[in-house]
C-alpha positions as CSV (number, residue, x, y, z in Angstrom):
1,X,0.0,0.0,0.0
2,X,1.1,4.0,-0.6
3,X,-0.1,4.6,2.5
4,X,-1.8,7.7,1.2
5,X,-5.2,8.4,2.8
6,X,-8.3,7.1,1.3
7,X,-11.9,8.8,1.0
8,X,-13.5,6.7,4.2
9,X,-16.5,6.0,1.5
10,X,-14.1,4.4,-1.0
11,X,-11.9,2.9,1.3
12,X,-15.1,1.5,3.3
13,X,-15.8,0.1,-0.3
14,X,-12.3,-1.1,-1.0
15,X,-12.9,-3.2,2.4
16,X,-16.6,-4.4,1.6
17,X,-14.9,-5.7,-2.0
18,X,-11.9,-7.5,-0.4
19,X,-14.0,-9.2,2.4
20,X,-16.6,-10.5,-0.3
21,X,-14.4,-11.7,-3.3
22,X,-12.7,-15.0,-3.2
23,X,-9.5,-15.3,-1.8
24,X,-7.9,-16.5,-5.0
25,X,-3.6,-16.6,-4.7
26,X,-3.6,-16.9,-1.4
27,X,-6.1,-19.4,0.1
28,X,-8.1,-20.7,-2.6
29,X,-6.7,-22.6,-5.7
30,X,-10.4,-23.4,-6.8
31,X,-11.3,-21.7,-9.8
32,X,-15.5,-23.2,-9.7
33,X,-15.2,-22.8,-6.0
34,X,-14.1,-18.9,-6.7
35,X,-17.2,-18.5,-9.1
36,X,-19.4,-20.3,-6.7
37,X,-18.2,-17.8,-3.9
38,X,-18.5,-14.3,-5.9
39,X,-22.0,-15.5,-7.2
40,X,-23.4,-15.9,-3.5
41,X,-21.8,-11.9,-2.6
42,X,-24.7,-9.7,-1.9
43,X,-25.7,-7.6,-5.2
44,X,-26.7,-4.0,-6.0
45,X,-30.6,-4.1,-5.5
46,X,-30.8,-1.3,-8.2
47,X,-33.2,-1.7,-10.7
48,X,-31.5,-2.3,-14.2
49,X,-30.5,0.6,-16.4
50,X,-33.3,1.3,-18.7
51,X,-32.0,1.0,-22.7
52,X,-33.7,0.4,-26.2
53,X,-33.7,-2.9,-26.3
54,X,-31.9,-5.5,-24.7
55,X,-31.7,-9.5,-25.9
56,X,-29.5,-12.5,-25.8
57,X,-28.3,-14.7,-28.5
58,X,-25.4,-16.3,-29.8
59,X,-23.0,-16.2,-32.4
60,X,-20.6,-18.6,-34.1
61,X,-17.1,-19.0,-32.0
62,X,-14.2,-21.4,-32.5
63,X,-15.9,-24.2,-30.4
64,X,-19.2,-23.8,-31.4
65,X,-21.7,-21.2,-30.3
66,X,-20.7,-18.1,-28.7
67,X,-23.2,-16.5,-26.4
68,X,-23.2,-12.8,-26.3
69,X,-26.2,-10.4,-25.3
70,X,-26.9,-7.3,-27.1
71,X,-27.7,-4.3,-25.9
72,X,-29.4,-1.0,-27.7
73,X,-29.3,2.4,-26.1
74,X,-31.8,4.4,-24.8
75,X,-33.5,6.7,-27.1
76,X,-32.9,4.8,-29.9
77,X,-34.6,3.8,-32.7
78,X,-34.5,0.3,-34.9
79,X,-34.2,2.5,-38.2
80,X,-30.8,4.0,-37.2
81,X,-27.3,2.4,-38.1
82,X,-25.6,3.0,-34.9
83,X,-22.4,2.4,-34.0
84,X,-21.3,-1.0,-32.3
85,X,-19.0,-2.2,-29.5
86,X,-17.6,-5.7,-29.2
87,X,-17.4,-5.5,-25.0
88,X,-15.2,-8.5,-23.3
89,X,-16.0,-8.3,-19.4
90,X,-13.1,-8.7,-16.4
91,X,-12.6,-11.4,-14.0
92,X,-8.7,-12.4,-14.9
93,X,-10.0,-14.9,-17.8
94,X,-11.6,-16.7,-14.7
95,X,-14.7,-14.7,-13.1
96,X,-17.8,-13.2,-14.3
97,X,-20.5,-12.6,-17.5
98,X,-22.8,-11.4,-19.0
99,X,-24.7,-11.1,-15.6
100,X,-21.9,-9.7,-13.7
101,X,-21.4,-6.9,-16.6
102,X,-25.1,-6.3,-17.5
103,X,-25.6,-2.8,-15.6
104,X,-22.2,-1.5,-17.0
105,X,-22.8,-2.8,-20.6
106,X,-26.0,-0.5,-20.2
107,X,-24.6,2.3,-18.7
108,X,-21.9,2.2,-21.6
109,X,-24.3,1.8,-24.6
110,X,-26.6,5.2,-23.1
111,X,-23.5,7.4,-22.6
112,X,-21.8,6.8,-26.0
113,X,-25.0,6.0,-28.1
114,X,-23.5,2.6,-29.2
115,X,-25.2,-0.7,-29.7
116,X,-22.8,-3.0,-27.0
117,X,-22.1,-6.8,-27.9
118,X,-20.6,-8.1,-24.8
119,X,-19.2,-11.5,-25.3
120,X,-19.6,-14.5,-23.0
121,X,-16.0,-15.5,-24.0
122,X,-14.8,-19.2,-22.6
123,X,-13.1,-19.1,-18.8
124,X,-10.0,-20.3,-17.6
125,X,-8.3,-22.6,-16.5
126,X,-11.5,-25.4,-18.3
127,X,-10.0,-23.1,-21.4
128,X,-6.7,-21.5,-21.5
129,X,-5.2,-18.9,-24.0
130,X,-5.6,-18.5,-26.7
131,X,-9.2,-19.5,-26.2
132,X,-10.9,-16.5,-24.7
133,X,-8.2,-14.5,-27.4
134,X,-10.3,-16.3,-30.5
135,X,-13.5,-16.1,-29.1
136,X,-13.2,-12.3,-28.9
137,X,-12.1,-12.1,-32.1
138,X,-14.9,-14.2,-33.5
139,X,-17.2,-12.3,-31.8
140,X,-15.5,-8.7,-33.1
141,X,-15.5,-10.7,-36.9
142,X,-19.0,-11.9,-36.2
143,X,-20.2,-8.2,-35.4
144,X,-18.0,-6.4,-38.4
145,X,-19.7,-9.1,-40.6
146,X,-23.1,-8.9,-39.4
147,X,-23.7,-5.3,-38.4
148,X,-27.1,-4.5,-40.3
149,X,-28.3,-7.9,-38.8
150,X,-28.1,-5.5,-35.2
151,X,-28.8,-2.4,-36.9
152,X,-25.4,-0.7,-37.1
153,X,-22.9,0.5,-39.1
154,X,-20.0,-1.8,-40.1
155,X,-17.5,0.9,-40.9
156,X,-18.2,1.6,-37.1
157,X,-17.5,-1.2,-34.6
158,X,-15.0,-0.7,-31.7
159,X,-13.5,-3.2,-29.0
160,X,-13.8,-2.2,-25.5
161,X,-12.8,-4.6,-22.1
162,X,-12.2,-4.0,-18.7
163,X,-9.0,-5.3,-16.8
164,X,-8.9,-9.3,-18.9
165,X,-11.3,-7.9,-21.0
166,X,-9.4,-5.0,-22.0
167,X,-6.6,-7.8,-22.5
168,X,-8.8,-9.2,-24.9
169,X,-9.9,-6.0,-26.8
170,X,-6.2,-5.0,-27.5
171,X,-5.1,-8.6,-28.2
172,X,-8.6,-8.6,-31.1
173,X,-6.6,-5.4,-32.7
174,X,-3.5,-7.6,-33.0
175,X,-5.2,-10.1,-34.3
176,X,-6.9,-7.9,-36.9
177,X,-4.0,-6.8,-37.9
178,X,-1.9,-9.8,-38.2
179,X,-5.2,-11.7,-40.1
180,X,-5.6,-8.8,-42.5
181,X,-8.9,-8.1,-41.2
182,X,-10.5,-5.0,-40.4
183,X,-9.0,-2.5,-37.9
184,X,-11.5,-2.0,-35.1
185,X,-12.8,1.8,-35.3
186,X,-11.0,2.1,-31.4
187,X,-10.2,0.2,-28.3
188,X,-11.4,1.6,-25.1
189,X,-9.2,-0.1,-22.4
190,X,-9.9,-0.3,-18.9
191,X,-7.5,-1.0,-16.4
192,X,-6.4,-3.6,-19.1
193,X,-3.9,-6.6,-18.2
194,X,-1.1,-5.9,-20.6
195,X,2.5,-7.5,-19.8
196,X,2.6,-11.1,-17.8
197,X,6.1,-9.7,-16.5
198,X,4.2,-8.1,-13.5
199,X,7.3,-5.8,-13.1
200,X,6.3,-2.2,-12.6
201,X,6.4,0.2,-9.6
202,X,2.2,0.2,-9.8
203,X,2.6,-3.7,-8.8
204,X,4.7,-2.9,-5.9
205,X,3.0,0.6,-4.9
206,X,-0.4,-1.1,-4.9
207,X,0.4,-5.2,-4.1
208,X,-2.1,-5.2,-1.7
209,X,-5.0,-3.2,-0.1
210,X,-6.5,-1.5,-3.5
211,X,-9.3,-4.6,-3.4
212,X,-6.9,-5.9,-6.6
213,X,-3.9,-7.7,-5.5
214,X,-0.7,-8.4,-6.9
215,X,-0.9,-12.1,-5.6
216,X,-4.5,-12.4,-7.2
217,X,-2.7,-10.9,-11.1
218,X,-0.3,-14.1,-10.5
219,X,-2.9,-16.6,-9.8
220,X,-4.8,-15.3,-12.9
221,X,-2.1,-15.3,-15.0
222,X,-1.3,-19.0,-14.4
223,X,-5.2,-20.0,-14.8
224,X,-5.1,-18.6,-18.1
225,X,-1.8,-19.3,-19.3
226,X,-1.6,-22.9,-17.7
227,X,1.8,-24.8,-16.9
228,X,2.9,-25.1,-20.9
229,X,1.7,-21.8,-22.1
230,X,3.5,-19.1,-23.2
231,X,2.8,-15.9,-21.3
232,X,4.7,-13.7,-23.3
233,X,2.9,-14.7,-27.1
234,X,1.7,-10.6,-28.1
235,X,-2.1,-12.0,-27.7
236,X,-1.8,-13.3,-24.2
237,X,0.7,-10.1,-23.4
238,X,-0.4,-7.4,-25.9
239,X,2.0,-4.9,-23.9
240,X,5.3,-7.1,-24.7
241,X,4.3,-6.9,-28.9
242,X,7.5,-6.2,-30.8
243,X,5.5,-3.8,-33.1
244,X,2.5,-2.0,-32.5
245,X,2.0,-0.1,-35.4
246,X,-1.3,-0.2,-37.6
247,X,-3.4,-0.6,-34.7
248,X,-6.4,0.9,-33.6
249,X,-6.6,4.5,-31.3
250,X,-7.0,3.7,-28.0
251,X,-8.0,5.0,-25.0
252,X,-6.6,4.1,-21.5
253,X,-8.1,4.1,-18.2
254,X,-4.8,3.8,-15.9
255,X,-6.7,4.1,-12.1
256,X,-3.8,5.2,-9.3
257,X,-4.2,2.8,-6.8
258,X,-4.1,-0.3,-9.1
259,X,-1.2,-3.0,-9.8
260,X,-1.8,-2.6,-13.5
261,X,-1.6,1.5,-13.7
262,X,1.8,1.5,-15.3
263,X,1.3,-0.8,-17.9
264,X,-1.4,0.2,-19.2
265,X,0.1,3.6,-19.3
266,X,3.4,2.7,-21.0
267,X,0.8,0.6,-23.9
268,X,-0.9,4.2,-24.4
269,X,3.1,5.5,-24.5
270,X,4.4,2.3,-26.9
271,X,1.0,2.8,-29.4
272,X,1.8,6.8,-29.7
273,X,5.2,5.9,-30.4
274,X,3.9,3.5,-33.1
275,X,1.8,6.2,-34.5
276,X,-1.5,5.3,-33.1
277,X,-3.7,7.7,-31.8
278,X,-3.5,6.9,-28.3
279,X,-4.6,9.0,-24.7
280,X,-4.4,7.9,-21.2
281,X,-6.1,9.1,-17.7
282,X,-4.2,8.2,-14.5
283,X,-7.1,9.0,-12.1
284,X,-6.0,10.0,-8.6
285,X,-7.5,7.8,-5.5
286,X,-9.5,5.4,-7.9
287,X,-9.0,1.4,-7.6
288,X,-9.3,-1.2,-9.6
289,X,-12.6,-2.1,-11.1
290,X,-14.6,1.1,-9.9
291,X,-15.0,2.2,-13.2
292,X,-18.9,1.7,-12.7
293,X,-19.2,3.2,-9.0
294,X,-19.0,7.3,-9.2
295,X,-21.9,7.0,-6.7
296,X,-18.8,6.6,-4.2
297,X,-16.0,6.9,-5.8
298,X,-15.3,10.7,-7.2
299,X,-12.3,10.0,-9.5
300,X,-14.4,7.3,-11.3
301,X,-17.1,9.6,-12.4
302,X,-14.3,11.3,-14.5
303,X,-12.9,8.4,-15.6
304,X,-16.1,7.1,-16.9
305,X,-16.9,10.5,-18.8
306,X,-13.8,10.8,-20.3
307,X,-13.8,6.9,-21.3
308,X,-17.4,7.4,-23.3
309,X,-16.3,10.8,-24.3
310,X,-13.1,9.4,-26.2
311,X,-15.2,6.2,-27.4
312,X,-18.5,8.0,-28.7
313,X,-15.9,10.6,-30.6
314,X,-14.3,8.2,-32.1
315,X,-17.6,6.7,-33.3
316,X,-19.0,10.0,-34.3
């Protein structure tokens, strides 16, 4: 820990996360037993976050069908070609869905005017990399493919993610590239897990006590990666690609008090020098995974503007 003093509301937060989420790394080596435990933690009774339209269906992946659930935003009609993001949800390759993400994926769609596809990719460790890789890319190829099916515009689909999902989002631009498929319109990255090398001063600054841990990142990692993996391929570790050139602009939310703040910065600082359009926001007392929770957390309500600002511009 910095040892720098919290808000009491978002450090009363911090300690109502931590107490409820599995203790993964440290005591529990169970990956269904982790689900089990973070599906029984007490939820938000707010009602859902009224949009368009919202349904579920799925879409073909690389081992059969791919469930994703599409949302339309508010104010919107079924005649307009809107925009579309391919969304791919946190949980280190391990945790969550489409459940889990639902009042985000909503709150996203309103703010930037964006039909969201959020992706029930395949967990780890029942499938490790690249499997949750190609199934966010199938889903982004899917969606490029298929956009007047939703209503959109296929010259306009982004990738978004949060922490693995923002992992996935920049490994889909890789893989865009590399395939000779369409560029995604922008990546909107979110506390994204970027370099398996754990080695910057944000992992020692913030090991422990910011609700993400340094000693969870690890146990993630290996879930994913699994004992003959290679951690360092540029889709599993988009921050250690040799060249980053031809990829999409990007935005980076890079929260202080979060193991992966520095490496999400230095891929915003690697893509400029590649000539990408590319911004990051370090945001001053927020944590990781409050992206969502301005209601107690100050910073996040600017991070959450200036995310949909840079996404729905780029969309424009």
């Amino acid at each position: 820990m910095t040892g720098k003093p919290l808000d009491p509301a978002v450090r009363g937060l911090i300690d109502m996360m931590t107490a409820t989420f599995p203790p993964v790394g440290t005591t529990l080596d169970d990956a269904p037993e982790a689900r089990r435990i973070l599906a029984a933690a007490p939820k938000s009774p707010a009602p859902p976050i009224p949009v368009a339209h919202v349904g579920d269906r799925t879409v073909p992946g690389p081992d059969g069908d791919l469930p994703v659930r599409v949302y339309r935003p508010a104010g919107s009609t079924d005649a307009e070609a809107l925009p579309a993001v391919v969304f791919l949800h946190g949980g280190g390759w391990v945790l969550c869905g489409l459940d889990t993400y639902d009042q985000t994926c909503r709150a996203l769609a309103n703010a930037t005017g964006a039909v969201f596809v959020s992706v029930d990719y395949r967990l780890a460790p029942e499938t490790r990399f690249p499997g949750a890789a190609e199934d966010a890319y199938a889903a982004y190829t899917w969606v490029r493919a298929n956009a007047a099916e939703l209503g959109c515009d296929p010259a306009r689909v982004a990738v978004a993610g949060d922490s693995a999902g923002g992992n996935l989002a920049a490994a889909v631009a890789l893989m865009a590239r590399d395939r000779g498929a369409e560029q995604p319109t922008f990546q909107l990255l979110m506390y994204p897990v970027l370099d398996h090398r754990r080695a910057t001063a944000s992992y020692t600054e913030n090991a422990d006590g910011y609700f993400l841990t340094a000693a969870q990142l690890a146990w993630f990692w290996a879930q994913y990666i699994g004992p003959d993996g290679d951690p360092a391929h540029p889709y599993a570790s988009p921050g250690t690609a040799d060249d980053l050139s031809g990829l999409a602009p990007a935005f980076v939310v890079a929260p202080e008090l979060d193991p992966l703040r520095d490496e999400g910065v230095a891929y915003a600082e690697r893509l400029a020098a590649a000539g990408v359009p590319a911004a990051y926001g370090v945001y001053e007392g927020m944590f990781h995974g409050s992206i969502s929770m301005g209601a107690l957390v100050p910073a996040a309500v600017t991070a959450f503007a200036d995310a949909t600002e840079a996404l729905r511009k780029a969309l424009a």
